[in-house]
Each structure stands twice: as structure tokens, then as C-alpha cells.
C-alpha positions as CSV (number, residue, x, y, z in Angstrom):
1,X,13.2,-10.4,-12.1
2,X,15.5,-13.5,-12.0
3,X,14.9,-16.7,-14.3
4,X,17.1,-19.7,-13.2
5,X,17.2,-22.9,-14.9
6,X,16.2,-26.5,-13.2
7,X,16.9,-30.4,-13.8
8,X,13.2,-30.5,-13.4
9,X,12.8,-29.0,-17.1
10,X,11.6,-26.2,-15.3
11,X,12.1,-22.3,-15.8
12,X,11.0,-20.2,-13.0
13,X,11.2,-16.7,-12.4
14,X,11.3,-15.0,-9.4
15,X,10.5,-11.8,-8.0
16,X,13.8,-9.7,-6.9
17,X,11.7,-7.4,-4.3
18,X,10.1,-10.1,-2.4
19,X,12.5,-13.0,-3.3
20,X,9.0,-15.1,-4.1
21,X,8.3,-17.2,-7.4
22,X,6.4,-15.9,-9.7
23,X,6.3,-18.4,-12.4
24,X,7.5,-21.8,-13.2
25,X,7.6,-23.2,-16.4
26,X,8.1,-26.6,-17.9
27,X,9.8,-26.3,-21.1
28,X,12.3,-29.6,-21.5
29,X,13.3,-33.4,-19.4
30,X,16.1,-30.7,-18.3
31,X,17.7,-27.1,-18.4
32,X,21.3,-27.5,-18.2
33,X,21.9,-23.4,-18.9
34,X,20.4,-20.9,-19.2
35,X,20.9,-16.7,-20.8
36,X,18.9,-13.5,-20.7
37,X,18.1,-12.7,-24.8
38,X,16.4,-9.2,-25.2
39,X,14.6,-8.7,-21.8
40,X,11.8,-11.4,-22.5
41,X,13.4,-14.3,-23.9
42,X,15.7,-17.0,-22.4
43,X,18.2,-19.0,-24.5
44,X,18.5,-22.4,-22.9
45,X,20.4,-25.5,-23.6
46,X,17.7,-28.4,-22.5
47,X,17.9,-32.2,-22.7
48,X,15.3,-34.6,-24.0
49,X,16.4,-37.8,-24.8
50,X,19.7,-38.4,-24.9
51,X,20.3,-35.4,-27.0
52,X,21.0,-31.4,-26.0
53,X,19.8,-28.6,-27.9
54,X,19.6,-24.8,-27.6
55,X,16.3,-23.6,-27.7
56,X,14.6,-19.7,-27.1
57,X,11.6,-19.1,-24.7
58,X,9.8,-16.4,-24.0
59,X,10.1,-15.9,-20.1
60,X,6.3,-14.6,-20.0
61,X,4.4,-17.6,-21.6
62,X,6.7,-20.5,-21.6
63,X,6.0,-20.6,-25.5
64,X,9.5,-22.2,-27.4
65,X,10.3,-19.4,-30.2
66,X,13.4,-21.1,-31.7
67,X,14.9,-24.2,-31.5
């Protein structure tokens, strides 16, 4: 599994063995950058508004844990 990060707002994760999506997520206006926390969860600096923030998601349901 690969998560990647889009100007869309989007996560999406993709499926390594047959290189398809497999989910795709909208979580902000933007994902400027993006981490791998503990297996499940994605740290991710996001923009809405003018302003940037770090927030953690859970890569399964899209649901924000921390901002």
C-alpha cells in the first residue's frame, strides 16, 4: 500500500500489486505533504484558507484524528 498526497485535497491509496487505486479521500482544499504514522494513520500538512496546518488521518476511513 502507497498513500500520496494531492492539490485536489485528496488522499488516495493505491494498491502496490496491481498499481490500481484503491481509495481516495477528500480530507482538506490541499495536501501539501504527507508521512506514514503507525501503519494506519497519515500525518499531513493541508491548506484551507489561507492558513496550513498538520493534521492525522486515518488512511482506512478518511476520519481526521488530530489536528
Amino acid at each position: 500500500m502507497v498513500i500520496t498526497g494531492h492539490p485536489d485535497g485528496t488522499l488516495r491509496i493505491w494498491d502496490t500489486s496491481t498499481l490500481s487505486q484503491v481509495k481516495k479521500l477528500k480530507v482538506a482544499e490541499s495536501v501539501n505533504f504527507i508521512a506514514s504514522v503507525g501503519g494506519s494513520r497519515v500525518l499531513a500538512i493541508t491548506a484551507r484558507g489561507k492558513g496550513g496546518q498538520f493534521e492525522i488521518f486515518d488512511s482506512v476511513t478518511g476520519k481526521r484524528i488530530r489536528q
